[in-house]
C-alpha positions as a Python dict, from the first residue, in 0.01 Angstrom:
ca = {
    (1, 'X'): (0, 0, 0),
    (2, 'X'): (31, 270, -295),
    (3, 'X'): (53, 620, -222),
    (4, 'X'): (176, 892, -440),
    (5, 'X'): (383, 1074, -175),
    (6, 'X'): (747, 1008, -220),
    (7, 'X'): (867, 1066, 90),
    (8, 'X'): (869, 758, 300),
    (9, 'X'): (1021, 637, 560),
    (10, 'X'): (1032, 258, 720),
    (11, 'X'): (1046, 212, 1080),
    (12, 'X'): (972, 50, 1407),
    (13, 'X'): (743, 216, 1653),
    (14, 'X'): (885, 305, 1962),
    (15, 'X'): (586, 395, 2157),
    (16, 'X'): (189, 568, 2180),
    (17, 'X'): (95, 802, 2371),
    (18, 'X'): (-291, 850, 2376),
    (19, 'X'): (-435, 1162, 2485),
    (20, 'X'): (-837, 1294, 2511),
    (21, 'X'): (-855, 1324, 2104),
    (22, 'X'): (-515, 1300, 1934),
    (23, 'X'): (-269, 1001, 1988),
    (24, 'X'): (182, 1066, 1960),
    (25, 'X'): (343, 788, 1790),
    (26, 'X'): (691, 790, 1778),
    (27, 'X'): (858, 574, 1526),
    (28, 'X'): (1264, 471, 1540),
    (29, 'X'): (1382, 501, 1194),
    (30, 'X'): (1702, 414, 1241),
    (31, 'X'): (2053, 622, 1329),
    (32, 'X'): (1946, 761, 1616),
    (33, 'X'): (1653, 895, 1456),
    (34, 'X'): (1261, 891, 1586),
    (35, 'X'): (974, 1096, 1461),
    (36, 'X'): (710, 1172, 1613),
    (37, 'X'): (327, 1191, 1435),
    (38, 'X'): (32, 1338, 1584),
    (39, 'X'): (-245, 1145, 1480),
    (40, 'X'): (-627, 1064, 1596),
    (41, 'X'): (-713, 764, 1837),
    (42, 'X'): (-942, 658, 1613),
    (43, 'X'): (-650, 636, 1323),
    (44, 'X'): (-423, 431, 1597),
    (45, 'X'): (-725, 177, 1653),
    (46, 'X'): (-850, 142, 1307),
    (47, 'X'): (-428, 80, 1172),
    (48, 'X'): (-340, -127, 1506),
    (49, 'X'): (-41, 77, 1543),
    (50, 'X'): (122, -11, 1865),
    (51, 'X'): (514, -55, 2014),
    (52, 'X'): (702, -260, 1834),
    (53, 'X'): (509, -257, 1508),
    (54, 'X'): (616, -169, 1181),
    (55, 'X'): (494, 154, 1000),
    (56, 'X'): (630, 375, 733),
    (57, 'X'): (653, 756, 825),
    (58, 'X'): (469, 973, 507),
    (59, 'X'): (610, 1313, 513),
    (60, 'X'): (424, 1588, 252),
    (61, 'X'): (476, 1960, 283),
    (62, 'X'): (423, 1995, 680),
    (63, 'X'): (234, 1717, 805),
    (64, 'X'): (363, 1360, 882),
    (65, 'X'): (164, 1091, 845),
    (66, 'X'): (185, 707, 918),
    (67, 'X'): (87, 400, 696),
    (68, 'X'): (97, 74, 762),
    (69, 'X'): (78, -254, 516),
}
């Protein structure tokens, strides 16, 4: 993966949590620390993002975003 944005972050989801439209996914990044991005269903599907998987937290002005290799 290649993105421009230079704020990254490597982590370990923790969990999903679906709702009607929108999808949380909290992601461990180590020390104590989880973040949590709002992002569509359909993004969760199409990236397979589930618990235990392996993402990288993209964080530009104020959105955060998840990517995943």
């Amino acid at each position: 993966m290649r993105i421009s944005a230079r704020n990254q972050i490597k982590g370990t989801v923790v969990d999903v949590k679906k709702g009607a439209t929108t999808s949380h996914v909290r992601v461990d990044i180590g020390g104590g620390q989880i973040v949590t991005s709002s992002i569509t269903n359909e993004a969760v599907d199409e990236l397979g993002i589930k618990a235990k998987g392996h993402v990288t937290v993209v964080v530009k002005a104020s959105d955060v975003m998840i990517a995943v290799d």
